[in-house]
C-alpha positions as CSV (number, residue, x, y, z in Angstrom):
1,X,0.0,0.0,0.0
2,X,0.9,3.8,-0.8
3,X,3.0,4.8,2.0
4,X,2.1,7.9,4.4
5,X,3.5,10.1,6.2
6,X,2.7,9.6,9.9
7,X,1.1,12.5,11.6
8,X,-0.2,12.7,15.3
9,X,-2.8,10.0,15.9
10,X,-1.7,7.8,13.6
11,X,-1.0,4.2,14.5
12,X,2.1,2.0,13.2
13,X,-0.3,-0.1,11.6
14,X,-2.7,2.8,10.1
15,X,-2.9,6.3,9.3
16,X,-6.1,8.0,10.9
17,X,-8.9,9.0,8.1
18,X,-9.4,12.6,8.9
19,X,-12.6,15.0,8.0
20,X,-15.2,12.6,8.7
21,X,-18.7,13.7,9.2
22,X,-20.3,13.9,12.4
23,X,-22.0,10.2,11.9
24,X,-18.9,8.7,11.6
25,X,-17.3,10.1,14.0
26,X,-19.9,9.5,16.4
27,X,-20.6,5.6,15.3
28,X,-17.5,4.0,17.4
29,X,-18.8,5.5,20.5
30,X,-22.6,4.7,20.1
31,X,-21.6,1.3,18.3
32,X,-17.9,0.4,20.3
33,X,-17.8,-3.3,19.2
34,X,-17.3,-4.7,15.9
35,X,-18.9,-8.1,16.5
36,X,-22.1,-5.3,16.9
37,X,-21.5,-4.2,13.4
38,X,-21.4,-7.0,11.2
39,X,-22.5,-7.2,7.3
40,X,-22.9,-10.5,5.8
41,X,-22.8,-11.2,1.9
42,X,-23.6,-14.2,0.5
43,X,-22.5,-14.3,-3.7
44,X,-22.6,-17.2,-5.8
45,X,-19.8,-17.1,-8.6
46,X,-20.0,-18.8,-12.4
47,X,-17.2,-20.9,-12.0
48,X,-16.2,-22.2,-15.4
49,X,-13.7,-19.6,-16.6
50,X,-12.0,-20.2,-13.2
51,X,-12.3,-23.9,-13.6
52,X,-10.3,-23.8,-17.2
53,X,-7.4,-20.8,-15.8
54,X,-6.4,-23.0,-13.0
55,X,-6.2,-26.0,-15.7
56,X,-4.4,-24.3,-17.9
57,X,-1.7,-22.8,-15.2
58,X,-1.3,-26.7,-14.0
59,X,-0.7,-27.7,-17.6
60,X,3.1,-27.1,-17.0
61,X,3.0,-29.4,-14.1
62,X,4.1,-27.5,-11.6
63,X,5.5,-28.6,-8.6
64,X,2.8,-26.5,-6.4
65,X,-0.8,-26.8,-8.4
66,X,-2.6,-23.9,-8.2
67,X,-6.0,-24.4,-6.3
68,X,-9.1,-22.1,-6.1
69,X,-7.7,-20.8,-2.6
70,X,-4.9,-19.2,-5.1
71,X,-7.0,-17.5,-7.1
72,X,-9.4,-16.6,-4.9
73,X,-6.5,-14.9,-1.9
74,X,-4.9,-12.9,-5.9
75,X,-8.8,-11.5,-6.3
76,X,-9.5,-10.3,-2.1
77,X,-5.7,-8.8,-2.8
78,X,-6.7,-6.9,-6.2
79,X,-10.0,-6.1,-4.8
80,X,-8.8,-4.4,-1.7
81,X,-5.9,-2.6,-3.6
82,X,-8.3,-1.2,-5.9
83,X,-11.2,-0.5,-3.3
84,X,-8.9,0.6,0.3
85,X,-11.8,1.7,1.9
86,X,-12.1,-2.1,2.6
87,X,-8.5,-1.5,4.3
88,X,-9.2,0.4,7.0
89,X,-10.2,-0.7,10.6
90,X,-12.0,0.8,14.1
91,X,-9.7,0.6,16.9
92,X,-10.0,3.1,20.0
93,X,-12.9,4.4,18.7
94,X,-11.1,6.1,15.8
95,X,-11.0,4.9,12.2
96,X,-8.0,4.2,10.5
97,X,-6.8,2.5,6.9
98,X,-4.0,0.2,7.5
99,X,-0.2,0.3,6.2
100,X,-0.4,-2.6,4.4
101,X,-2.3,-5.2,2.8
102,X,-2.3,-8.3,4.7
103,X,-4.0,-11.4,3.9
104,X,-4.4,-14.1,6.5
105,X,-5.6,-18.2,6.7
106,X,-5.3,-21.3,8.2
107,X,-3.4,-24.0,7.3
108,X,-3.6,-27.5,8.5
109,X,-0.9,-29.5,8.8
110,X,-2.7,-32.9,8.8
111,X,-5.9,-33.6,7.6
112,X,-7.4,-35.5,10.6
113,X,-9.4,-34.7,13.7
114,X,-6.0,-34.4,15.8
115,X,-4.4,-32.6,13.2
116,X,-2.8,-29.4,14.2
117,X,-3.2,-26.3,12.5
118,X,-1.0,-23.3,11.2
119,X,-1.6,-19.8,11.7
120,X,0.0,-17.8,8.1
121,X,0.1,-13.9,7.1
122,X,0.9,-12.8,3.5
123,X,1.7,-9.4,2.3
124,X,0.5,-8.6,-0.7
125,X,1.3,-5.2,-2.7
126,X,0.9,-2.9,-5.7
127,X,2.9,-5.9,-7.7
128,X,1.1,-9.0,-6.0
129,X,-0.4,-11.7,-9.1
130,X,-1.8,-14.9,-8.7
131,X,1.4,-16.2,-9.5
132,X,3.6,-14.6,-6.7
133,X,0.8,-15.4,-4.1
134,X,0.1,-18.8,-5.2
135,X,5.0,-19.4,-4.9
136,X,4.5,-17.2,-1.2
137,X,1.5,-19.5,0.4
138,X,2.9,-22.6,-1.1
139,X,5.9,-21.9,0.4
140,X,5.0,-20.9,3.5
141,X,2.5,-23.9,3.9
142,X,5.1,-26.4,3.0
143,X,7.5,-24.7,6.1
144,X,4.7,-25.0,8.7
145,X,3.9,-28.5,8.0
146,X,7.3,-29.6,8.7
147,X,8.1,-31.5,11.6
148,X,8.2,-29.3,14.8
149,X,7.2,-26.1,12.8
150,X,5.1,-23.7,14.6
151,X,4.2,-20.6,13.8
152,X,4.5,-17.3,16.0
153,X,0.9,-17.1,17.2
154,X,0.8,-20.5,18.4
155,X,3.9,-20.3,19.8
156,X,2.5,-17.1,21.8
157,X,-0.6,-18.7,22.8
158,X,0.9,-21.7,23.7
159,X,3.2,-20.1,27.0
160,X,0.0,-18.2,27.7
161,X,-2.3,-21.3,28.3
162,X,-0.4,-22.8,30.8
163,X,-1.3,-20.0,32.9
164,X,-3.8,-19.6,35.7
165,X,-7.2,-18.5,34.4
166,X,-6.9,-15.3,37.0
167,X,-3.6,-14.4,35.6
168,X,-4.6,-15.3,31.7
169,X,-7.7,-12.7,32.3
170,X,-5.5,-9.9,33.3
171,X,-3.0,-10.4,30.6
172,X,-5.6,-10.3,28.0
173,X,-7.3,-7.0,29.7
174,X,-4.0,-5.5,29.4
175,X,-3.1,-6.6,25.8
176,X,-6.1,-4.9,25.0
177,X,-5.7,-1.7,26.9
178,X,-2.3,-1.7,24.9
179,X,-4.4,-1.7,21.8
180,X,-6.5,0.3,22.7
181,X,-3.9,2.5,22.7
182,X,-1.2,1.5,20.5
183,X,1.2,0.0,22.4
184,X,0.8,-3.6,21.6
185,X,4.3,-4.9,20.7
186,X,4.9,-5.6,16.7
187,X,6.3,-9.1,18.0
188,X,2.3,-9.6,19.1
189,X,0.7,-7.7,16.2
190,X,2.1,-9.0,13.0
191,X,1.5,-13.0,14.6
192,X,-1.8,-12.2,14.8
193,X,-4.1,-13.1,12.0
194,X,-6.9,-10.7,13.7
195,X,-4.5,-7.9,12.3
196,X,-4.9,-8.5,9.2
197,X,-6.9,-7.3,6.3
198,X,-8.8,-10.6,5.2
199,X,-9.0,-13.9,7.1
200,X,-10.0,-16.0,4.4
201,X,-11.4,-19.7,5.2
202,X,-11.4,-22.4,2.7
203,X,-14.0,-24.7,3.7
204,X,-14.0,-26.0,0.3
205,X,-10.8,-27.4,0.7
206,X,-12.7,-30.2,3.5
207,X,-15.9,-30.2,1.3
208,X,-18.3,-27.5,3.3
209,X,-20.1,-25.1,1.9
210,X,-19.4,-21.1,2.4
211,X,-21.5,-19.7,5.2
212,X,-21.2,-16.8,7.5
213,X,-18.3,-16.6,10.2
214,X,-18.3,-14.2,12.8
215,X,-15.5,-11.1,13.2
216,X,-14.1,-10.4,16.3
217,X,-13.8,-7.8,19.0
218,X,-10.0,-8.1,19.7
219,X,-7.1,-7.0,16.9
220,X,-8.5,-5.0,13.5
221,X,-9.7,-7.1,11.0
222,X,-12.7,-5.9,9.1
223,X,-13.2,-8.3,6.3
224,X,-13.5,-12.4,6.7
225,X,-13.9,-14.3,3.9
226,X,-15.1,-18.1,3.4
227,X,-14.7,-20.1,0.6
228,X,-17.2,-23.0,-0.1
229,X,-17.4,-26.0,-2.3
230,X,-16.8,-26.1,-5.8
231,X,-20.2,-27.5,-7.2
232,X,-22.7,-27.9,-10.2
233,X,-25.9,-25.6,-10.2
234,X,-28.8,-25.1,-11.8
235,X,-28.3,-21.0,-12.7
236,X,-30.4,-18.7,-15.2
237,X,-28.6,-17.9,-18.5
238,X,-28.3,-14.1,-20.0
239,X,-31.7,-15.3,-22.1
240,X,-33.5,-16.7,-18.7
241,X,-33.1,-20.1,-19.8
242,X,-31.7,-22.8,-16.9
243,X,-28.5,-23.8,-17.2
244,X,-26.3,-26.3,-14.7
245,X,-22.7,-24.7,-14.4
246,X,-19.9,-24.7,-11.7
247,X,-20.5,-22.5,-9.1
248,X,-18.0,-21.3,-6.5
249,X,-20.4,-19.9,-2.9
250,X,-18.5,-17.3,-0.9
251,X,-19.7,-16.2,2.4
252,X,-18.3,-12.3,3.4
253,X,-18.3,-10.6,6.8
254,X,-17.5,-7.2,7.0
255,X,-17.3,-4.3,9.5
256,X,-20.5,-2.3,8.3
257,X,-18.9,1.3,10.1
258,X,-16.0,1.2,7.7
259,X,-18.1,2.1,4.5
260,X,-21.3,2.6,3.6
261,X,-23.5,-0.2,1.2
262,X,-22.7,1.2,-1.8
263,X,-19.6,1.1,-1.8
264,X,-19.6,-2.7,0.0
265,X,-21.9,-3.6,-3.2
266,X,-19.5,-2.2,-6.2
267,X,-16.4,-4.2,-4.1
268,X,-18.0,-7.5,-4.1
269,X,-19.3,-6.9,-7.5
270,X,-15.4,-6.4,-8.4
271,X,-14.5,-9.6,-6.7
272,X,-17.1,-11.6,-8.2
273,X,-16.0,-10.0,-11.7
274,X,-12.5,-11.1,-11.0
275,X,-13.3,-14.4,-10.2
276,X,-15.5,-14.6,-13.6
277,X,-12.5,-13.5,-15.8
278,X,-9.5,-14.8,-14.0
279,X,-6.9,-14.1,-16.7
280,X,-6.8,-10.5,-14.8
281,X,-5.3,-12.0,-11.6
282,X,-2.1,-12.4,-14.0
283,X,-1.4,-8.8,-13.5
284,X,-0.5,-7.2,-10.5
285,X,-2.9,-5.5,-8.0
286,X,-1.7,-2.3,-9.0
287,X,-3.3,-2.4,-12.5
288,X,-6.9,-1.0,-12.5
289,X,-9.7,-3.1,-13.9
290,X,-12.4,-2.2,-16.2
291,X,-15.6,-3.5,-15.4
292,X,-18.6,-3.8,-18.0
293,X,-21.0,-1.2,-17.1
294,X,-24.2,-2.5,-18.7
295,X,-26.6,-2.4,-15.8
296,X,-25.3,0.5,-14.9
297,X,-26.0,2.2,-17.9
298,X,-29.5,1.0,-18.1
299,X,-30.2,2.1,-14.6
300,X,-29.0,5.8,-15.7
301,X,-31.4,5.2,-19.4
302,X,-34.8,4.5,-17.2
303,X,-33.9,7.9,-14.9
């Protein structure tokens, strides 16, 4: 992301949005907790185009095949480059759009019931593609699932649970005093997938469908993301005649005070048109994307 320079009451994760009318400004205090602001999308996306991109990138053979969850982390990252409103975050009842674009999942490192899991972050940037994302997560999934690999957070929350329940309370009411106020270590804060932009979930990946997941109070993460199943559906064709296709369901939870509707609806619509013509994840975030205006048009024609 474009850097800033930092000016009193900034954070070192975000640069304060200034001029703000009174509603907004007022809306952290009357509505302090995120988990009391939540915005859920469900969108259904034509799958074929995305089907035949991610055959044709695994036609080489690579050593990594490139997966939905590859194409679908490249769109979030183009989408929120091009839209940053979706970048910014509520913490001490301030608003604020974040330094950097960070995307964040879970990994498991065995696919059982006992099988522990991995906590990843991934910047993206102005020059993030599908194909730098798709080296980066590969790479850091195949470091966590290596014997005795753990990553930060667990490490962190592992020291902390063998702590008396007492003592474990007050650390967490200071940790969020300190974030409150800016004064959470960076040690703490870039381990924490709750400060990032997107926490994406693939449930497809275990064969579940996409469905709505909760945000949270703690950290500043705005956006969650599940993906669902890959499947066949019966959808209506541009003519109104029923057609069965792939579909790809995505469930999407956002922080409602961040932006208003409108602007929500034009950045899903961008990440469902992404999704629909993949061959634009090939370029990098940076590169703006030209949507086909029809309905748009049509709207203004009737006014």
């Amino acid at each position: 992301m474009e850097k800033k320079k930092k000016k009193r009451g900034d954070r070192r994760d975000g640069v304060r949005v200034r001029n703000l009318d009174a509603m907004h400004v007022f809306t952290p205090y009357l509505l302090p907790n995120r988990t009391d602001n939540e915005a859920f999308v469900n969108e259904t996306v034509d799958a074929t185009a995305l089907s035949a991109f991610i055959a044709e990138k695994n036609a080489s053979n690579p050593d990594y095949k490139y997966t939905i969850f590859h194409a679908v982390t490249a769109a979030i990252a183009k989408t929120v480059y091009q839209r940053p409103k979706l970048n910014r975050f509520i913490q001490g009842r301030r608003l604020y759009e974040r330094n950097e674009l960070l995307l964040a999942f879970v990994a498991k490192r065995i696919f059982s019931d006992d099988g522990d899991e991995a906590l990843l972050l991934v910047n993206c940037d102005g020059d993030t593609t599908i194909d730098s994302l798709h080296d980066t997560i590969c790479s850091r999934v195949s470091k966590s699932r290596k014997e005795g690999s753990v990553d930060d957070t667990t490490k962190i929350m592992n020291v902390l649970a063998k702590l008396p329940r007492f003592l474990l309370r007050f650390i967490v009411w200071v940790l969020n005093v300190l974030e409150y106020h800016d004064l959470l270590p960076d040690f703490l804060r870039y381990a924490d997938p709750y400060h990032s932009t997107v926490f994406i979930s693939n449930l497809g990946s275990i064969k579940l469908n996409a469905a709505y997941h909760h945000l949270t109070n703690w950290g500043t993460n705005s956006l969650f993301l599940v993906v669902g199943e890959k499947h066949m559906e019966t959808v209506a064709g541009p003519d109104g005649t029923p057609r069965v296709t792939e579909v790809l369901p995505l469930g999407i939870t956002l922080d409602e005070r961040i932006a208003d509707g409108y602007y929500y609806a034009k950045s899903v619509k961008l990440l469902k048109y992404l999704l629909e013509h993949p061959q634009l994840l090939d370029q990098p975030c940076s590169v703006p994307v030209e949507m086909e205006e029809k309905r748009t048009a049509e709207f203004a024609a009737h006014k």
